[in-house]
C-alpha angles and dihedrals in degrees: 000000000000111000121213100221102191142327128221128204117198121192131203130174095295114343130075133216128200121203118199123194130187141166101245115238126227096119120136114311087010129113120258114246124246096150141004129212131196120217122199138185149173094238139050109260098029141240077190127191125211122259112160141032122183129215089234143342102322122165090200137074129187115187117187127202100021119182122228129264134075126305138207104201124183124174132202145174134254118197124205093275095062084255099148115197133221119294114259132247103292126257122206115226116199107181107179 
């Protein structure tokens, strides 16, 4: 299972950045990354909505703009094939 290691937030004036951080998977009886995709949602436990999809495996996310209010994010892979594996543990986002 993917573990989300921290998460940043950066103001400034008005706008907010999220930085989103993870150990990438790939380990024994796990997918091989191609691609990575960040869920997020307003409550513990999804639903989750997608909000991001790499190019290819990052361990890194920088959202920009982000509005305020509190966030649920969950990341997984996706291997060559479109298998997408389970969410991650879930991180808590509380932008001010």
């Amino acid at each position: 299972m993917k573990t989300l290691l921290w998460l940043a937030l950066m103001t400034q004036a008005s706008t907010h950045s999220v930085v989103l951080k993870w150990k990438q998977g790939g380990g024994t009886g796990e997918l091989t990354p191609a691609y990575n995709k960040v869920y997020c949602g307003s409550k513990s436990g999804g639903p989750y909505v997608l909000q991001y999809k790499s190019g290819a495996p990052v361990a890194t996310v920088t959202k920009q703009n982000v509005a305020a209010g509190t966030y649920y994010c969950v990341v997984t892979d996706v291997d060559v094939q479109g298998f997408e594996s389970k969410f991650s543990n879930e991180t808590k986002i509380v932008v001010p």
